[in-house]
C-alpha positions as CSV (number, residue, x, y, z in Angstrom):
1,X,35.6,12.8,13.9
2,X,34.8,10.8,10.9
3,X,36.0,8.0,11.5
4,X,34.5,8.1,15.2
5,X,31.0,8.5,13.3
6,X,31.4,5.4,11.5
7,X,32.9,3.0,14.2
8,X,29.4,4.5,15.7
9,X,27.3,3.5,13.4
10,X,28.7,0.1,12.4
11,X,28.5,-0.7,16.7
12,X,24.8,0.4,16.1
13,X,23.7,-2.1,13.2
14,X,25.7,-4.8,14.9
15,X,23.9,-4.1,18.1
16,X,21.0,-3.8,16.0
17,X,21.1,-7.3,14.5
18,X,22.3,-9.0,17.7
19,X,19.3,-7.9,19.1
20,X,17.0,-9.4,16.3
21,X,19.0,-12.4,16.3
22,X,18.4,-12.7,20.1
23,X,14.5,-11.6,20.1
24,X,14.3,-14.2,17.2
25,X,16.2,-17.0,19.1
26,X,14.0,-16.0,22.5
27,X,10.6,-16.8,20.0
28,X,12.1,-20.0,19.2
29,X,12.8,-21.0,22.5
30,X,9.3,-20.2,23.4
31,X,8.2,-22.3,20.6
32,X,7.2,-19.7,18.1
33,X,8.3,-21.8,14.7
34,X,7.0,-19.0,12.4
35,X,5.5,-15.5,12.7
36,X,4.2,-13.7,9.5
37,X,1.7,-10.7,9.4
38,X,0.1,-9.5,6.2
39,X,-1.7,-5.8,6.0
40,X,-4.4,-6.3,3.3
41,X,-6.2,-3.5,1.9
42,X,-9.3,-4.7,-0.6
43,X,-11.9,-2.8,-2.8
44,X,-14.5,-4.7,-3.9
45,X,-17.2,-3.2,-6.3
46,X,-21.0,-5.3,-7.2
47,X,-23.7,-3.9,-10.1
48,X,-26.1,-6.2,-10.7
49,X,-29.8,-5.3,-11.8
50,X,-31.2,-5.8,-8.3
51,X,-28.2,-5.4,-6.4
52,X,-25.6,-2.7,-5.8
53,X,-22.6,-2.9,-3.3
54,X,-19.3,-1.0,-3.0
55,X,-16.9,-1.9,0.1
56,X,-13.2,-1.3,1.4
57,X,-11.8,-2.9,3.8
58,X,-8.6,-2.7,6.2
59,X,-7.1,-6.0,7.5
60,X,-4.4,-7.0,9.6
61,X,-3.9,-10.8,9.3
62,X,-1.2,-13.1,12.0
63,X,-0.1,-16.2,10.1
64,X,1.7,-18.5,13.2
65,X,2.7,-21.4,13.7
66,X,3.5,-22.4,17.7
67,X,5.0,-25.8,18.8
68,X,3.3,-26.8,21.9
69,X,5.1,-30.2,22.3
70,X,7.2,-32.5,19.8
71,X,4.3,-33.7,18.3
72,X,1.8,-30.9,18.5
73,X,1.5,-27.7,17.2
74,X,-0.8,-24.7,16.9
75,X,-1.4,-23.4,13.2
76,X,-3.5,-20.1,12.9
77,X,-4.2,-17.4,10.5
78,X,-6.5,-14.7,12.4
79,X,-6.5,-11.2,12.9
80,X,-8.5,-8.1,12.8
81,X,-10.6,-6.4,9.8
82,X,-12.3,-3.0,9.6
83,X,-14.8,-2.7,6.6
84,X,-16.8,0.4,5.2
85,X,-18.9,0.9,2.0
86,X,-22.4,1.4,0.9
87,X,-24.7,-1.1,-0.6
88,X,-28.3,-0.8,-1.9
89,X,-30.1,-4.5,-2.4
90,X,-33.5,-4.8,-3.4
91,X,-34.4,-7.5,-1.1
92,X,-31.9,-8.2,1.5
93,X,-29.7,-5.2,2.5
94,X,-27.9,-7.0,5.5
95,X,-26.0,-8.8,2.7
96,X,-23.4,-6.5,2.1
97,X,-23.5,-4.7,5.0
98,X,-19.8,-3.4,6.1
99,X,-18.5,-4.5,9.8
100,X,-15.5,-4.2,11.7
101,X,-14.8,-7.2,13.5
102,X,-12.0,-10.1,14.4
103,X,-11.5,-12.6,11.8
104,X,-9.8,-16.0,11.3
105,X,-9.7,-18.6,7.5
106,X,-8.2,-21.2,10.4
107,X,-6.9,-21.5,13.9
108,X,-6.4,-25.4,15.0
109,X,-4.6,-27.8,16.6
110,X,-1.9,-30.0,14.3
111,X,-1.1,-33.8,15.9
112,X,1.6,-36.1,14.0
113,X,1.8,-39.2,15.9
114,X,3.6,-40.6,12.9
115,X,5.3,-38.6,9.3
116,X,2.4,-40.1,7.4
117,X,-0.5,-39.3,9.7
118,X,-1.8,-35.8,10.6
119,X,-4.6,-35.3,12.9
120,X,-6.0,-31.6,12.8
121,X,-8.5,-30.2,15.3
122,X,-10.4,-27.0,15.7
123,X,-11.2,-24.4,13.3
124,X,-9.8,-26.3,10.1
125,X,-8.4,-24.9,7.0
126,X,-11.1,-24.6,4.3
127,X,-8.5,-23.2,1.9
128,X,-6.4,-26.0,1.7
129,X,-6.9,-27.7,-1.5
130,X,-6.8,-31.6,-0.9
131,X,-9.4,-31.1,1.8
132,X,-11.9,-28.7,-0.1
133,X,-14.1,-27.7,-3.3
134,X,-14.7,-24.0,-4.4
135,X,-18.1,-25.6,-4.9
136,X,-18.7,-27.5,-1.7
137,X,-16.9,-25.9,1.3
138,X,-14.3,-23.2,0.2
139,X,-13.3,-20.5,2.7
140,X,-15.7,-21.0,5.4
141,X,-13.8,-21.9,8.8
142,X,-15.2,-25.4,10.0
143,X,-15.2,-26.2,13.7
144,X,-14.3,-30.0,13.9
145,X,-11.7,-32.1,13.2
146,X,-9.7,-33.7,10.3
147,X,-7.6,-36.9,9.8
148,X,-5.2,-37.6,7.2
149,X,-3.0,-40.1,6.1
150,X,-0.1,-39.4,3.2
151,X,1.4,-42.1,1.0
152,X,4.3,-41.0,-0.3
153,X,6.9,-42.3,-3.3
154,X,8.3,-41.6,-6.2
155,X,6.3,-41.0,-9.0
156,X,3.3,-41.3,-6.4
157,X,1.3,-39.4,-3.4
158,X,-1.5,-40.5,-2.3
159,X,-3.2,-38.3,0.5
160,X,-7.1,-39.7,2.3
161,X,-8.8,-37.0,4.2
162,X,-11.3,-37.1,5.9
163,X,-13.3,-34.3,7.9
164,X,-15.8,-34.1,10.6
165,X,-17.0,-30.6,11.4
166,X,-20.0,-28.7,12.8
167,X,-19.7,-25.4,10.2
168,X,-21.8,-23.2,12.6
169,X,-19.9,-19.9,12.9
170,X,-20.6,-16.1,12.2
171,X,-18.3,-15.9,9.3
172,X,-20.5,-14.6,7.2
173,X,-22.4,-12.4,9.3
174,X,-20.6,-8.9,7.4
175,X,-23.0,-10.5,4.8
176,X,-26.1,-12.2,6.0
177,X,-26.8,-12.0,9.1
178,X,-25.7,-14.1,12.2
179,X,-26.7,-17.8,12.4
180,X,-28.7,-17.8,15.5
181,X,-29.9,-21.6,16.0
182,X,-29.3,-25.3,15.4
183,X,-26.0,-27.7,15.1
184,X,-25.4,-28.3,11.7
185,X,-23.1,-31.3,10.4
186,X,-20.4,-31.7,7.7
187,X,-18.7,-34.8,6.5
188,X,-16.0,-35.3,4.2
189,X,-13.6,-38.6,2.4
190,X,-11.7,-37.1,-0.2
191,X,-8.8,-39.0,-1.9
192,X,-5.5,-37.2,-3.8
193,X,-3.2,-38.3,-5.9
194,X,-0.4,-36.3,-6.9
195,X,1.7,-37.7,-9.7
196,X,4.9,-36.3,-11.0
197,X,6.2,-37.1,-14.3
198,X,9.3,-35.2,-14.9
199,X,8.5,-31.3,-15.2
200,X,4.6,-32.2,-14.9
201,X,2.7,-32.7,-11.8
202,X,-0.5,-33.6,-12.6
203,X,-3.3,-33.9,-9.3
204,X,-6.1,-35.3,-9.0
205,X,-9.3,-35.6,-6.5
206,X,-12.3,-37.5,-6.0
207,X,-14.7,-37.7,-2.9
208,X,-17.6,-37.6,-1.1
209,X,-19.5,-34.8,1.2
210,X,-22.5,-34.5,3.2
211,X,-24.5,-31.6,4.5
212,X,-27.2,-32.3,7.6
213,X,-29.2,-30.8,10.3
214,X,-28.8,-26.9,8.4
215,X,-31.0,-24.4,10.0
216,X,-34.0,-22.9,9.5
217,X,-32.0,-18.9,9.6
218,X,-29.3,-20.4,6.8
219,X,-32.1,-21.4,4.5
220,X,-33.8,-18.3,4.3
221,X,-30.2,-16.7,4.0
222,X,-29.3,-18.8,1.0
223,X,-32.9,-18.2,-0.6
224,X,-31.1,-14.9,-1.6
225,X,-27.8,-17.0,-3.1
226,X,-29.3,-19.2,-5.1
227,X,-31.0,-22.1,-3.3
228,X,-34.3,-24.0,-3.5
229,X,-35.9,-22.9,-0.2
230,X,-39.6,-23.0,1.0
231,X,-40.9,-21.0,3.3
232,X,-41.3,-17.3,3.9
233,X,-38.9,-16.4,7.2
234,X,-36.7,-17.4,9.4
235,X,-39.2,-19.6,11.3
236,X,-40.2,-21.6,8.3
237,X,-37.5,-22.0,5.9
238,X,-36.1,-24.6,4.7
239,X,-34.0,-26.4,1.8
240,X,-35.9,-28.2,-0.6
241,X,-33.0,-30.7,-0.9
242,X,-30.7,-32.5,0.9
243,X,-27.1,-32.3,0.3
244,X,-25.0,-35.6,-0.3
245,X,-22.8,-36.0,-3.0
246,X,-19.5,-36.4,-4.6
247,X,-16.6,-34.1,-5.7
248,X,-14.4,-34.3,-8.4
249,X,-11.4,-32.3,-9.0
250,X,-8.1,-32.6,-11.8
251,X,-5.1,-30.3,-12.5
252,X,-1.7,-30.2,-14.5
253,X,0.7,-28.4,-14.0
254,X,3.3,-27.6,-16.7
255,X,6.7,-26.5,-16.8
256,X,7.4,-24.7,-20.2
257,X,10.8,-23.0,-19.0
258,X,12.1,-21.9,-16.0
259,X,10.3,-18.8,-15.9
260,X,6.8,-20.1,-17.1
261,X,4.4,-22.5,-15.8
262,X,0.9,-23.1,-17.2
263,X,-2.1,-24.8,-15.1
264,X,-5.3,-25.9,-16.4
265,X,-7.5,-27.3,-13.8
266,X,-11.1,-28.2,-13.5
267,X,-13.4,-29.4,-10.3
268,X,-16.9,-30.9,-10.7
269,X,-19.8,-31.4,-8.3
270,X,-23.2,-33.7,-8.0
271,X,-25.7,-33.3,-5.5
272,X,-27.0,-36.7,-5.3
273,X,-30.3,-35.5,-3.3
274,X,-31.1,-33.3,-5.6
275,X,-33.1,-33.2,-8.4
276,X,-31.6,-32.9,-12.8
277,X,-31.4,-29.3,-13.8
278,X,-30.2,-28.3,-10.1
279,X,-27.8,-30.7,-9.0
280,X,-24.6,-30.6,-11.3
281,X,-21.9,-27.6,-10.6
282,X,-19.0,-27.2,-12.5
283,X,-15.7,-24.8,-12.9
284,X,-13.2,-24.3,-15.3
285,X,-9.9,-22.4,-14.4
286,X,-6.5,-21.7,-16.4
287,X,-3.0,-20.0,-14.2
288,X,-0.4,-18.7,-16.0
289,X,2.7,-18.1,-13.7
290,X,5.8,-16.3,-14.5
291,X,8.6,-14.1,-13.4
292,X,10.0,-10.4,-15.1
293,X,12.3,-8.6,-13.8
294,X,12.4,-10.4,-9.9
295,X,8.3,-9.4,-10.1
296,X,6.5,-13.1,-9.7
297,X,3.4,-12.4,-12.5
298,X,0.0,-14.8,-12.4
299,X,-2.8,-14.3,-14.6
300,X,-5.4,-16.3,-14.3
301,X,-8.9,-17.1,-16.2
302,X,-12.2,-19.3,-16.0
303,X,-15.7,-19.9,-16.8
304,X,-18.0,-21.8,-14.2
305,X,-21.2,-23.0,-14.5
306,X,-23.2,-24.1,-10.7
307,X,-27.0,-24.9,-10.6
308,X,-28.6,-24.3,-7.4
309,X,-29.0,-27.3,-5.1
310,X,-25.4,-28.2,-5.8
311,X,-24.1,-27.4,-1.9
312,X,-25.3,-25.0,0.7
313,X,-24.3,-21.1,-0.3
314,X,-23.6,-20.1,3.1
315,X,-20.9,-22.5,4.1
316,X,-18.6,-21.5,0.8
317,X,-16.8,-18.6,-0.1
318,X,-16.3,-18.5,-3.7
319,X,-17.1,-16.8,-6.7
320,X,-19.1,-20.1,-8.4
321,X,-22.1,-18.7,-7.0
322,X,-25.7,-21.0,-7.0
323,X,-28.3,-20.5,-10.0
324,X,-25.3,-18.6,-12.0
325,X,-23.1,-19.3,-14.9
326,X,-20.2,-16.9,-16.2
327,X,-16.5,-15.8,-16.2
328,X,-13.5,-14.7,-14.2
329,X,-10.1,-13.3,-14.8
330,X,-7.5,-12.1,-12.9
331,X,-3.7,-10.5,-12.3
332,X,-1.7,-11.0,-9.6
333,X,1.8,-9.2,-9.2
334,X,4.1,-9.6,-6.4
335,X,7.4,-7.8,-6.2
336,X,10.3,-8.7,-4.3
337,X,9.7,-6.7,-1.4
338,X,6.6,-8.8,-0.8
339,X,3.9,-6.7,-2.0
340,X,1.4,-8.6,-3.8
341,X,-1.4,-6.5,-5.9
342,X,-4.4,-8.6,-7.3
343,X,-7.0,-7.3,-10.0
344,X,-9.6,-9.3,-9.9
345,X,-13.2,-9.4,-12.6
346,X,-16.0,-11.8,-12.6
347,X,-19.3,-11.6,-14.8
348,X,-22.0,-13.7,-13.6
349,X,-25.5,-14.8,-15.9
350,X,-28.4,-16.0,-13.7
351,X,-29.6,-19.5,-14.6
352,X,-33.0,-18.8,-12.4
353,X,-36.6,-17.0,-12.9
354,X,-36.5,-16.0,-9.7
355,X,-36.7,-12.1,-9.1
356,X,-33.7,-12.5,-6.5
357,X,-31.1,-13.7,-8.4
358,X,-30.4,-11.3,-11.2
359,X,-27.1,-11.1,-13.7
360,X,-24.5,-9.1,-11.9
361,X,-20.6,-7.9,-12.0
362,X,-17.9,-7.4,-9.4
363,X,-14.9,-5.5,-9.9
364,X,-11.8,-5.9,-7.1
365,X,-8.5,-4.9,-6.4
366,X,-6.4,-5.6,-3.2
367,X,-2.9,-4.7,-2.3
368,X,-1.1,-7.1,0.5
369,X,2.0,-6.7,1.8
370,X,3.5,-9.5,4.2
371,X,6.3,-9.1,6.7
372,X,8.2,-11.9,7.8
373,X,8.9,-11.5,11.5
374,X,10.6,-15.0,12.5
């Protein structure tokens, strides 16, 4: 009887694994390259002196990647969030109001007509780091399109990119308020050079970015964030100041031993239609990444220092805030069964007089835990 018990079971798990094998080898047929979902949980906690905010919310994120001919392919991270909390603002309560809603960082079409070109379209990836700055355009989903071109050799790669969007979306709207009217414009040339020299890779960035045609509802959002606006509503607001500048970015990473790697890194920004004392943003930012006991360990730490014409607040999602100077630090822990906890603490001084932008703290945690389905 026991030994018909475990010819049983062993029939089961090989039925078992056929049967993944086979559902996995039907996705591929069907194109499916890569399937990953990630359940994120996040608490987020604000106190500042006019401002108080606390929020959790539920996510369930689809990270894909779908071949829809030789050379094209569909690259997405969307899925669904549910959000709850309480908030109590002195000026502006819709900012941190909680929603339930679908959500996406990127959903868009890849082309490579050749290895060294890559032609992007739809809603590009703001997180990507040779196309972005956590003080220009971090975060924020972009409609539009994106080109680049990837020089590659030894010691040496060089990546161009360049980005032509229309950054007019609801992202935001949990926070501020939906943008109701007007086509505004972003353009981007950024150029990358990567450059490895033994156990150190050292990057480093420099380009150019323009904001135009940003709507009247935006500018009286981002009167609340930091920004020069005149004006008194929605009507009548507007930025003070263009935006056209230039970005600067530099990082090295080093290899101390196998099971440490440290990275200081530090991007730069210049609003060149702005005026001195509102123009310059800056951010400072050391990793530390290890590994104990199969548990991948990062702890990170920073200081940052933004004025308040640097780039539009609504169109980035970062902690380098307009009209604010301060600190981060954080702890990330990821154990082997993918779980991935992050602590996260940033203290942030106001640089501005005005009555809406007051010192404030925010307090996070979040627990993610990925699954790898083909």
């Amino acid at each position: 009887m026991q030994k018909n018990w475990k010819i049983l079971l062993l029939l089961t798990m090989i039925s078992g694994a056929a049967g993944a094998e086979s559902i996995s080898q039907k996705a591929k047929e069907l194109g499916v390259d890569n399937l990953d979902i990630d359940v994120v949980s996040k608490f987020a906690a604000l106190q500042g002196q006019t401002d108080r905010a606390n929020k959790f919310a539920m996510s369930v994120l689809f990270d894909s990647q779908l071949t829809l001919t030789n050379d094209f392919k569909f690259i997405s991270y969307a899925g669904f969030k549910y959000e709850t909390g309480t908030a109590n603002s002195g000026f502006n309560e819709r900012r941190y109001a909680a929603t339930s809603k679908l959500v996406y960082d990127y959903a868009y079409i890849s082309y490579k007509p050749f290895n060294f070109i890559t032609l992007e379209a739809g809603a590009v990836d703001n997180t990507s780091d040779d196309s972005v700055s956590p003080l220009v355009n971090y975060g924020v989903s972009f409609l539009g399109a994106r080109e680049k071109l990837k020089i590659a050799s030894k010691y040496m790669d060089v990546t161009l990119v360049a980005t032509q969007a229309m950054p007019y979306n609801d992202d935001l709207s949990d926070s501020i308020g939906t943008v109701n009217e007007g086509t505004p414009k972003f353009f981007s040339e950024i150029v990358n050079a990567d450059i490895k020299i033994s156990d150190t890779l050292i990057k480093l960035k420099a380009g150019h970015f323009a904001y135009q045609d940003l709507s009247n509802s935006v500018a009286n959002s981002d009167r609340y964030f930091g920004n020069t606006v005149t004006g008194n509503d929605e009507s009548d607001s507007e930025y003070a100041y263009n935006f056209k500048g230039w970005l600067y970015g530099a990082s090295a990473k080093f290899k101390i031993t196998n099971y440490l790697t440290v990275t200081p890194a530090i991007d730069t920004v210049k609003n060149d239609e702005a005026v001195e004392g509102k123009n310059k943003g800056r951010t400072a930012k050391l990793n530390i990444d290890s590994e104990i006991i199969n548990h991948k360990i990062k702890a990170f730490f920073g200081n940052f220092d933004n004025e308040s014409d640097t780039a539009p607040a609504f169109y980035r999602k970062s902690i380098q805030k307009n009209s604010y100077k301060g600190n981060f630090v954080g702890l990330t822990i990821e154990n082997p069964e993918s779980l991935k906890t992050t602590i996260k603490y940033v203290d942030r001084t106001s640089k501005s007089s005005s009555l809406l932008i007051k010192d404030e703290k925010v307090y996070s945690i979040s627990l993610r835990k990925s699954y790898d389905i083909f």
